[in-house]
KOLDRENLUM-921350 format. One record per residue: x, y, z of N, C-alpha, C in turn; residue in three letters. Coordinates in steps of 0.05 Angstrom, whole numbers, plus 5000, padded with zeros to 4 digits. Layout:
<sites>
XYZXYZXYZALA
...
</sites>
This chain:
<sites>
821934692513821834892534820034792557UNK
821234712588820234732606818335012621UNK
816535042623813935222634813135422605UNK
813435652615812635872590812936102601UNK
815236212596815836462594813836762574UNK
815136952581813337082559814037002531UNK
817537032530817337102510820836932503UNK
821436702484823436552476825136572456UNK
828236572456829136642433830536432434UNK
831036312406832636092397834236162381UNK
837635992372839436062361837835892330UNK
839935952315839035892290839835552279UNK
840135412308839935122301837235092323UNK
836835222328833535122347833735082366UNK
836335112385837235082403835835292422UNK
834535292446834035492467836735692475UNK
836335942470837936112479836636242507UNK
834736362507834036582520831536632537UNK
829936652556827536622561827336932575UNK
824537062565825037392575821637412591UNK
821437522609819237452629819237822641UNK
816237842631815238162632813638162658UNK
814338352668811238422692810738702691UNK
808938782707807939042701809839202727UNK
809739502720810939612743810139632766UNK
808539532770806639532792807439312818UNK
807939062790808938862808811538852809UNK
813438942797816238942803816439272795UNK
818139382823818539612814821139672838UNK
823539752834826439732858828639862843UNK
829540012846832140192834834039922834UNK
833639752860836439602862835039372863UNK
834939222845834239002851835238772866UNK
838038682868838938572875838438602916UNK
838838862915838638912945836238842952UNK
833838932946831038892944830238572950UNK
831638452931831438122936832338032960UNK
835838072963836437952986834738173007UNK
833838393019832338333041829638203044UNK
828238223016826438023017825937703032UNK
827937613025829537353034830037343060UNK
831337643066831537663093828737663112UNK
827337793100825237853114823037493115UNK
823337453097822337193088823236993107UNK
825536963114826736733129826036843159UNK
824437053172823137113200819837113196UNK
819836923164817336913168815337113169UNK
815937273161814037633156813437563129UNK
811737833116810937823092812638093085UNK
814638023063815838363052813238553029UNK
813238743038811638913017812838902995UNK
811138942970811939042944813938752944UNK
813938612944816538412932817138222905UNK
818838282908821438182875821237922887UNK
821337742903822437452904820537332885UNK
818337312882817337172864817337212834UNK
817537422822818137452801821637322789UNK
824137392807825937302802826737022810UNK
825536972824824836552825823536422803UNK
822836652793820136502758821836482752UNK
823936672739825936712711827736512722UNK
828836592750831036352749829736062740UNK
827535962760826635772749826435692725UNK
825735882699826235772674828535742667UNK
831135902679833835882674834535642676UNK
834035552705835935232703834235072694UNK
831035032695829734822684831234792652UNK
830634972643831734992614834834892603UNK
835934902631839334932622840335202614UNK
839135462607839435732600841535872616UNK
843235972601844636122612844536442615UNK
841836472593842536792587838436802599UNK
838637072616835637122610834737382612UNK
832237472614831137802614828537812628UNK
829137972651826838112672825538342662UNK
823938372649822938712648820838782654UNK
820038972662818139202662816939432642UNK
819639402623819839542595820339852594UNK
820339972628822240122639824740012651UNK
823439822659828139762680827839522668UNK
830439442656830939062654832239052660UNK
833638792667835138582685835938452658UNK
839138292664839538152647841638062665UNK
839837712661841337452680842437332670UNK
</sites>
């Protein structure tokens, strides 16, 4: 495993399945996440700072997604998850 997630699940040949990455609600908190991100991005590419923002938390997970080769992963808060 490339970096360190919270938390890793492997299939039962040892193979990496899954990498699942917690934050508090504090730091990720958006009914819609997806929307949330892309204006982040938006806001990001004029060079502003977005409040409250998701881009860094969902650049971690992806980041372990492709470093890893992963196809499957999990955002949570342990109120709202995401599943990438």
């Amino acid at each position: 495993m490339i970096a360190q997630p919270d938390r890793i699940f492997y299939q039962d040949t040892g193979q990496l399945l899954m990498a699942i990455e917690v934050k508090t609600k504090w730091v990720l908190s958006s009914a819609n996440l997806v929307r949330k991100y892309n204006d982040d991005v938006s806001v990001l590419a004029q060079h502003r700072s977005p409040t409250n923002s998701v881009h860094l938390p969902v650049q971690q997970i992806f980041g372990y997604l492709s470093s890893n080769n992963l196809r499957y992963g999990v955002l949570t808060t342990y109120e709202q998850t995401w599943f990438l």
